[in-house]
DOKOL-51818 format. One line per field, with one value per residue (C-alpha): residue number from 1; chain; x, y, z. Coordinates in nm, 4 decimals, always signed. Example, Ala and Ser with C-alpha at 12.3 -4.5 7.8 and 13.67 -1.06 7.14 Angstrom:
2
i 1|2
ch A|A
xx +1.2300|+1.3670
yy -0.4500|-0.1060
zz +0.7800|+0.7140
REM end
This chain:
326
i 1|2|3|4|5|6|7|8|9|10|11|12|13|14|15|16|17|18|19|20|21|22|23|24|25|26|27|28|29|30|31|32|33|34|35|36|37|38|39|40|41|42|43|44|45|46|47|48|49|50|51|52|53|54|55|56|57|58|59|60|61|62|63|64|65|66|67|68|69|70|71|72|73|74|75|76|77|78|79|80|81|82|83|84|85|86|87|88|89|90|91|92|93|94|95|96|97|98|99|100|101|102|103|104|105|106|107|108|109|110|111|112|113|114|115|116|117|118|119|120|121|122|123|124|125|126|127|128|129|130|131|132|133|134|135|136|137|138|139|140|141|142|143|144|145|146|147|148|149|150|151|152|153|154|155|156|157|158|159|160|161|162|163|164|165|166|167|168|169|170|171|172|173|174|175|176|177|178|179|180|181|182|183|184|185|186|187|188|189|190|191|192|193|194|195|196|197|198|199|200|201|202|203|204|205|206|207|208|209|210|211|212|213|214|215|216|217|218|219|220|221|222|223|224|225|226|227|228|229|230|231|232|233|234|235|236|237|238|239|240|241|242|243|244|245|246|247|248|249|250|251|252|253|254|255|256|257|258|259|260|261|262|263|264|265|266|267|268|269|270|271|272|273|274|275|276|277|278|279|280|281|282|283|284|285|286|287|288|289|290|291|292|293|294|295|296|297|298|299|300|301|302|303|304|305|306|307|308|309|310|311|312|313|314|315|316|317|318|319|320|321|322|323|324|325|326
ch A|A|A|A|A|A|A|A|A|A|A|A|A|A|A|A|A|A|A|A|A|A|A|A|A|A|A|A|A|A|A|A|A|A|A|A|A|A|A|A|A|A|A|A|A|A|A|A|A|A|A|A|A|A|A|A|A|A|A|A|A|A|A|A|A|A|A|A|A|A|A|A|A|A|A|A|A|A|A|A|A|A|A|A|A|A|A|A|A|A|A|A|A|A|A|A|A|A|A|A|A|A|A|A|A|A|A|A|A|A|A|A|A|A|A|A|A|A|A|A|A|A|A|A|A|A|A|A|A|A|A|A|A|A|A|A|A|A|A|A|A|A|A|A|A|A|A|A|A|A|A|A|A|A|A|A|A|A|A|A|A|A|A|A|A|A|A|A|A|A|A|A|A|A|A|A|A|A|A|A|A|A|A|A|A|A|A|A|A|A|A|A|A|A|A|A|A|A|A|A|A|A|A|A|A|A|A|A|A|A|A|A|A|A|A|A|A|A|A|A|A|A|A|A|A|A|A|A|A|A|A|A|A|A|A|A|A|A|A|A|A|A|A|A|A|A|A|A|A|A|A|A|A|A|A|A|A|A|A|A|A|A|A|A|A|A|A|A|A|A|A|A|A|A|A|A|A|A|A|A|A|A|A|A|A|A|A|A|A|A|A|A|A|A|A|A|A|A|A|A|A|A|A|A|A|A|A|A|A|A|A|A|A|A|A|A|A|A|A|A|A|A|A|A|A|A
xx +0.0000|+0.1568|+0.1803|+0.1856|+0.3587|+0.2913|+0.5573|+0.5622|+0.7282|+0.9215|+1.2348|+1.2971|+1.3752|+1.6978|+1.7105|+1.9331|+1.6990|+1.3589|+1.1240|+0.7823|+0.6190|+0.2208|+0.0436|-0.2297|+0.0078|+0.3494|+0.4767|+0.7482|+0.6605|+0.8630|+0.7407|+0.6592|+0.5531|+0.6750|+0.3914|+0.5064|+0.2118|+0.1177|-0.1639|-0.1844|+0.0188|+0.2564|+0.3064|+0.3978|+0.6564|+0.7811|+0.7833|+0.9084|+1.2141|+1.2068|+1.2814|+1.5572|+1.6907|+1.6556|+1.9543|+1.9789|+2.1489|+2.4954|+2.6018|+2.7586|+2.5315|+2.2440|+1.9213|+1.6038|+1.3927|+1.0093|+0.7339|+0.3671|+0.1513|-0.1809|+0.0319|+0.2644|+0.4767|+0.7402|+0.8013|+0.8078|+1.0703|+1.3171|+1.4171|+1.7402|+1.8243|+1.7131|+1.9985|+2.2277|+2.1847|+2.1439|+1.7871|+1.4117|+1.1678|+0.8732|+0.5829|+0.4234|+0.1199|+0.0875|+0.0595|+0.2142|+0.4767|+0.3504|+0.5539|+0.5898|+0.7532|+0.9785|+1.0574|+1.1362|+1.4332|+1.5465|+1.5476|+1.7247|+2.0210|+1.8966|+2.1288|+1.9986|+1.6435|+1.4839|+1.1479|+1.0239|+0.7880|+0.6741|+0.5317|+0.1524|+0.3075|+0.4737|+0.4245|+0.7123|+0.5876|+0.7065|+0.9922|+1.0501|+0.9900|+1.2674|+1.5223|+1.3685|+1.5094|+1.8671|+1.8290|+1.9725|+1.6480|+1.7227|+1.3977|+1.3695|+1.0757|+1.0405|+0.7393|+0.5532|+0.5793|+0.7985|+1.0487|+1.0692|+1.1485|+1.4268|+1.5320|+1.5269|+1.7743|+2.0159|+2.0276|+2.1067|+2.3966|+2.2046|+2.1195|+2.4853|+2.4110|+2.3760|+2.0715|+1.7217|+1.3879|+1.1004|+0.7152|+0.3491|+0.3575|-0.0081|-0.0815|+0.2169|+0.1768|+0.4481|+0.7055|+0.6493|+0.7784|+1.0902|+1.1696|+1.4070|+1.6052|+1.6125|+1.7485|+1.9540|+2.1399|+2.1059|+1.8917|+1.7241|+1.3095|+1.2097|+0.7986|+0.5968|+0.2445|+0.0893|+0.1274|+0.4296|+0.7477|+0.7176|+1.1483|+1.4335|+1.6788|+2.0227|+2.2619|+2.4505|+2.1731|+2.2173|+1.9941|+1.6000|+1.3954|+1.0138|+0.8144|+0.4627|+0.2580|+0.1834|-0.1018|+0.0679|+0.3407|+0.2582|+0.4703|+0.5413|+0.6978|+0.9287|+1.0033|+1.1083|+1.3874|+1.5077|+1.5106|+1.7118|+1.9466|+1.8583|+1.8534|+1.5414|+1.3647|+1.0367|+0.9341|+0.5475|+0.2904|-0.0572|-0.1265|+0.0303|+0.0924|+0.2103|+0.4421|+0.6003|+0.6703|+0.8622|+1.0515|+1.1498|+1.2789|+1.4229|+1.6422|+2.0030|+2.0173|+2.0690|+1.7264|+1.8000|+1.4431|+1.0713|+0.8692|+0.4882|+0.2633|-0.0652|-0.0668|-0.3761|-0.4452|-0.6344|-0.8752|-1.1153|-1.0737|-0.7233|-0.3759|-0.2734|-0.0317|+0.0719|+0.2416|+0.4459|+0.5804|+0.7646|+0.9254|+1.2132|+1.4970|+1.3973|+1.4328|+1.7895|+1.8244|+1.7402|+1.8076|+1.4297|+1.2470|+0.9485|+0.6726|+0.2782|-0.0181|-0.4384|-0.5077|-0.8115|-0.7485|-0.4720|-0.3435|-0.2318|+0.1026|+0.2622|+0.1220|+0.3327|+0.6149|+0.6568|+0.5837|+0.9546|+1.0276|+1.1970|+1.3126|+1.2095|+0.9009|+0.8060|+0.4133|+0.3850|+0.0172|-0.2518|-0.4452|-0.6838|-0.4823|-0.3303|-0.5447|-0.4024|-0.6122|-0.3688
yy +0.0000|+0.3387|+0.5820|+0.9761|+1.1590|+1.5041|+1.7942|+1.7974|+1.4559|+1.5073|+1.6704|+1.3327|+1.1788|+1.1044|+1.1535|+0.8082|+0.5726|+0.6961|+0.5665|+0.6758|+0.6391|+0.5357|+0.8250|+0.5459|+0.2879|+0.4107|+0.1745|+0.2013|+0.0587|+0.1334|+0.4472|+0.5433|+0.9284|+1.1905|+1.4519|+1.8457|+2.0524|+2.3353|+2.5192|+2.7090|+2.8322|+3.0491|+2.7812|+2.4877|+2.6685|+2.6819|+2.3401|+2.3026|+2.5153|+2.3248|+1.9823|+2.1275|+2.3718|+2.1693|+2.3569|+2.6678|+2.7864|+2.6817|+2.8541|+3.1698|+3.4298|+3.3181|+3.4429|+3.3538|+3.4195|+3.6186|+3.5396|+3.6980|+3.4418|+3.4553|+3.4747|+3.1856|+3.3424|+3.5197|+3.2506|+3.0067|+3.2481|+3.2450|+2.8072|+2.9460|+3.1911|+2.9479|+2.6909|+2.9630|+3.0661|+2.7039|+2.9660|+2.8463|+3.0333|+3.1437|+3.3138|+3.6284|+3.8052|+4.1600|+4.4034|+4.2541|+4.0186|+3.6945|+3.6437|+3.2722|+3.3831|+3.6393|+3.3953|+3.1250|+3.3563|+3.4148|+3.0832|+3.0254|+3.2504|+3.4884|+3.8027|+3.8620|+3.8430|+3.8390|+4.0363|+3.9370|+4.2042|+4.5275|+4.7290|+4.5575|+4.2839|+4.2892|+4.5984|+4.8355|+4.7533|+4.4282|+4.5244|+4.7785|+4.4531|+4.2740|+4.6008|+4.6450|+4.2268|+4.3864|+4.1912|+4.3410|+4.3159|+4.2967|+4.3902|+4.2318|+4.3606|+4.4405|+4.6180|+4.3225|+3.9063|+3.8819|+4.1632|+4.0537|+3.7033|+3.8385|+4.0652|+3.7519|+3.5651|+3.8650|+3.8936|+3.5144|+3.5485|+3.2538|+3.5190|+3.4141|+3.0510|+2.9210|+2.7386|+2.9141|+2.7597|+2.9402|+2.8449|+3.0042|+3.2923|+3.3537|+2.9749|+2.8681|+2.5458|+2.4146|+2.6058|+2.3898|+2.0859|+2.2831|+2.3572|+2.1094|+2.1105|+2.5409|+2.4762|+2.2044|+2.3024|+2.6516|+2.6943|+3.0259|+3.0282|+3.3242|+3.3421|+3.4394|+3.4902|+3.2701|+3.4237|+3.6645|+3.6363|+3.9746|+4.0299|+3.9293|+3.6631|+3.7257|+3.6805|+3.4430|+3.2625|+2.9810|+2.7295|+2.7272|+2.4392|+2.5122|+2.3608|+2.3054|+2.2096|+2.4804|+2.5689|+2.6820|+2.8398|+2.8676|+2.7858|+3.2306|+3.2382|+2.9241|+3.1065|+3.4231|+3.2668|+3.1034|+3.4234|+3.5539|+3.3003|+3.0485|+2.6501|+2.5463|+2.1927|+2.1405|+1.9160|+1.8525|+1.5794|+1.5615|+1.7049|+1.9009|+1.5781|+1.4074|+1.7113|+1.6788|+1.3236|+1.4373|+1.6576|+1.4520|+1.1426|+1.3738|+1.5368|+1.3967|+1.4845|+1.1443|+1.2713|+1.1689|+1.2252|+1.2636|+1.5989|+1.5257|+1.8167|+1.8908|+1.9844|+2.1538|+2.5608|+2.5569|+2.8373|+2.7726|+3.1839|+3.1887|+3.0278|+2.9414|+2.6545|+2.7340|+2.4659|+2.4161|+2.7217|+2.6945|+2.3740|+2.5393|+2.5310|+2.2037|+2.0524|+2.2032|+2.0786|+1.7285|+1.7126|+1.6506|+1.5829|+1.7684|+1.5220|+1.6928|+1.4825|+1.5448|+1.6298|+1.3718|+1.1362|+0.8899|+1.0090|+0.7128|+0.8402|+0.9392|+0.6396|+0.4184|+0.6993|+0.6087|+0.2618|+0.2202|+0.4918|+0.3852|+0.7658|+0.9047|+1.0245|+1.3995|+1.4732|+1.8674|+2.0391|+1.8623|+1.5916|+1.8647|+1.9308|+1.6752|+1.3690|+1.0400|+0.8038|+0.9906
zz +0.0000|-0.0997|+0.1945|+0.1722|+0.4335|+0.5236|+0.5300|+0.8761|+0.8638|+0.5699|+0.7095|+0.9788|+0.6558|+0.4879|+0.1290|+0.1210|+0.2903|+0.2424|+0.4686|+0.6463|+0.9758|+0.9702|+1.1627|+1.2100|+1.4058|+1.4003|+1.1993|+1.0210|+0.6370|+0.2993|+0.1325|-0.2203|-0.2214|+0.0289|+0.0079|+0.0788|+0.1725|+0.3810|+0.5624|+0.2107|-0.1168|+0.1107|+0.3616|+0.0248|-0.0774|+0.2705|+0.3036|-0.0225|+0.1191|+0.4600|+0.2286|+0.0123|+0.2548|+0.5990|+0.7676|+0.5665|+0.2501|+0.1677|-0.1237|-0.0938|-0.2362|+0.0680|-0.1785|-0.2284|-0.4739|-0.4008|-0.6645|-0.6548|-0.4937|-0.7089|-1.0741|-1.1756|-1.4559|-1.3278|-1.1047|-1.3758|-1.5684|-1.2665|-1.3147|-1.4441|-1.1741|-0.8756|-1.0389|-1.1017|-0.6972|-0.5737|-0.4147|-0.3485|-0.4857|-0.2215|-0.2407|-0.1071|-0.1240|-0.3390|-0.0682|+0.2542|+0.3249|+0.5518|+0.8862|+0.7809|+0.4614|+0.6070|+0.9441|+0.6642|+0.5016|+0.8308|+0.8920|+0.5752|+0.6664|+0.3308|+0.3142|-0.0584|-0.2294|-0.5499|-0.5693|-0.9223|-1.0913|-1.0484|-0.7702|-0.9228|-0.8455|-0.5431|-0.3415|-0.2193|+0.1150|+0.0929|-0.0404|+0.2370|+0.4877|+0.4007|+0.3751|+0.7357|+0.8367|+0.7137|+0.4049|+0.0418|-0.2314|-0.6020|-0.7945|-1.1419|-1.3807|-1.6884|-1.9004|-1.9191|-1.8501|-2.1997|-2.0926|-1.7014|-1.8035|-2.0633|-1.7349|-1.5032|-1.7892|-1.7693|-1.3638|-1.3780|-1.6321|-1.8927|-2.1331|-2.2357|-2.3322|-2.6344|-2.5661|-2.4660|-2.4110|-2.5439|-2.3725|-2.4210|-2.1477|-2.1612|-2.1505|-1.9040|-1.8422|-2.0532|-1.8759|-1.5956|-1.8412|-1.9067|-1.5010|-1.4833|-1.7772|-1.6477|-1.3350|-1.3186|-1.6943|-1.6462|-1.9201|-1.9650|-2.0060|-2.2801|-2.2755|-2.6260|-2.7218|-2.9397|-3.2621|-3.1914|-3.0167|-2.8754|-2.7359|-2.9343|-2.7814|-2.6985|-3.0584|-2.8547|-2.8326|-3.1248|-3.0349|-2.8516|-2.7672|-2.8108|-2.5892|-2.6717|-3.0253|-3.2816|-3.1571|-2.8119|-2.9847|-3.3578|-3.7056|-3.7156|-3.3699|-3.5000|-3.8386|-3.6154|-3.4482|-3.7605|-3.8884|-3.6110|-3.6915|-3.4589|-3.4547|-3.3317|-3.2080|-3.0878|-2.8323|-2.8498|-2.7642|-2.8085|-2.5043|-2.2106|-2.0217|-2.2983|-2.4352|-2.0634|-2.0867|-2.4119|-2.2581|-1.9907|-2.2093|-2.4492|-2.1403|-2.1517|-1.7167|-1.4805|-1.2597|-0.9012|-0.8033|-0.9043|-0.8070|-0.9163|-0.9520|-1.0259|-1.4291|-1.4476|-1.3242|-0.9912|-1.1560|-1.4243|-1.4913|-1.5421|-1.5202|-1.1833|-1.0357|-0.6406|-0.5521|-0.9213|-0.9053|-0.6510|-0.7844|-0.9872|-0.6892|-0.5744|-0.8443|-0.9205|-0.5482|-0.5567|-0.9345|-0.9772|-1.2931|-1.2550|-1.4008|-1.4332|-1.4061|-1.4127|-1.0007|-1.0171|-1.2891|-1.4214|-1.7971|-1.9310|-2.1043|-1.7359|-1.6141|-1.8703|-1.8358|-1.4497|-1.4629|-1.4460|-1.2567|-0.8941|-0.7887|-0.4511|-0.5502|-0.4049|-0.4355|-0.3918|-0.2519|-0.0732|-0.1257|-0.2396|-0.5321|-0.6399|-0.4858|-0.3086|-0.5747|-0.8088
REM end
């Protein structure tokens, strides 16, 4: 019988022998899925940080990296820069920062964050919260989603690569597929409209992966970066899950771990993915492949996809979101 255990669990357990306790009996029994999840979105990513974080940050810039709470994008444009900063990504609210957020970067031993977006996005009192906690904030935005992503790219240092990964930015969903590849190979994530590739990448840029079917990111946008001068490869399936799947056996990275998220928004009125967004430095951390899958019912490509798959296996929101049956 598989077992979930909850976050609070989570960091009793070594990543070497992974086992679980039965709340029911106390049993120890072998485990297939650890389950991170908090009291809400704010408190996921926290435990998200908790699991790849458990006694602070080592590396020697000490950032994190703030995303807007209620909007997935920038978030989802900052894969590279978590891998680049070995940072997680958490998540605050517009107008005020959270004490659990801010008690978590203390906790962290943060010197340095990362406030992606504008003011609209995240306030300046927010901003004037963490300067208050003695800690340095870097603001990266841009006129728009397309240019704050391109600004993200440049603050890592990836807009240098040769290799760029384009996504839909309206539709976003396939950016999650490319998280991985991002953060663990330093990838930079552009974003485009459907129709229109609305920045220009880098020149040193010789090579982009598309992610996503023609009608996520159409034939034009492909024929503008050729035009540019640019190599570029699609990776597609007939569906979101299955265009993930792609991605995934098409990656040439030895995945240490499985992070399993819910692949589907949490709105019916727009584009929204809490607990996925947050995924970007864990997965750099653990050297995760992130793998999506229908919150409520079994797609039958991922299903034959992990069939095989014998990696510790991270499940990330409740049982809300993504459910057990799943």
């Amino acid at each position: 019988m598989k077992k979930l255990l909850t976050s609070a669990l989570a960091f009793s357990v070594s990543f070497g022998l992974l086992t679980t306790m039965d709340i029911k009996d106390t049993q120890a029994a072998a485990k297939d899925y650890v389950r991170l999840s908090g009291k809400d979105r704010l408190d996921t990513a926290i435990q998200i940080s908790k699991t790849g974080w458990p006694t602070g940050l080592t590396s020697s810039d000490k950032s994190v990296i703030l995303a807007r709470s209620d909007n997935p994008v920038d978030a989802l444009s900052a894969a590279s820069l978590a891998g680049v900063k070995d940072a997680p990504i958490l998540l605050t609210n517009t107008n005020s920062l959270d004490s659990r957020v801010l008690s978590e970067i203390n906790r962290l031993g943060a010197t340095k964050v990362y406030v992606l977006g504008s003011t609209g996005a995240i306030s300046e009192s927010v901003e004037n919260t963490l300067k208050a906690s003695n800690k340095s904030v870097t603001r990266i935005s841009g006129t728009n989603r397309f240019d704050t992503a391109k600004k993200i790219n440049e603050e890592a240092g990836t807009s240098k690569n040769t290799s760029a990964i384009v996504v839909n930015g309206d539709t976003v969903v396939d950016a999650l597929s490319a998280t991985s590849e991002s953060a663990i190979n330093k990838v930079p994530i552009y974003l485009t409209r459907t129709n229109n590739l609305p920045i220009s990448l880098p020149s040193t840029v010789k090579n982009v992966v598309i992610y996503g079917s023609t009608g996520v990111v159409s034939s034009d946008v492909q024929n503008q970066l050729t035009k540019q001068g640019k190599t570029v490869k699609r990776i597609a399936g007939g569906d979101r899950f299955s265009t993930n799947v792609a991605a995934l056996k098409a990656s040439t990275i030895s995945f240490k771990n499985t992070i399993l998220v819910r692949g589907t928004s949490v709105k019916t009125t727009s584009e929204d993915y809490p607990d996925a967004v947050a995924a970007g430095g864990l997965a750099n951390k653990l050297h995760a492949k992130i793998v999506l899958t229908h919150p409520t019912n079994t797609n039958q490509t991922v299903k034959d996809y992990l069939s095989t798959d014998r990696l510790p296996t991270y499940v990330l929101g409740s049982s809300g979101t993504l459910t057990d049956s799943v």
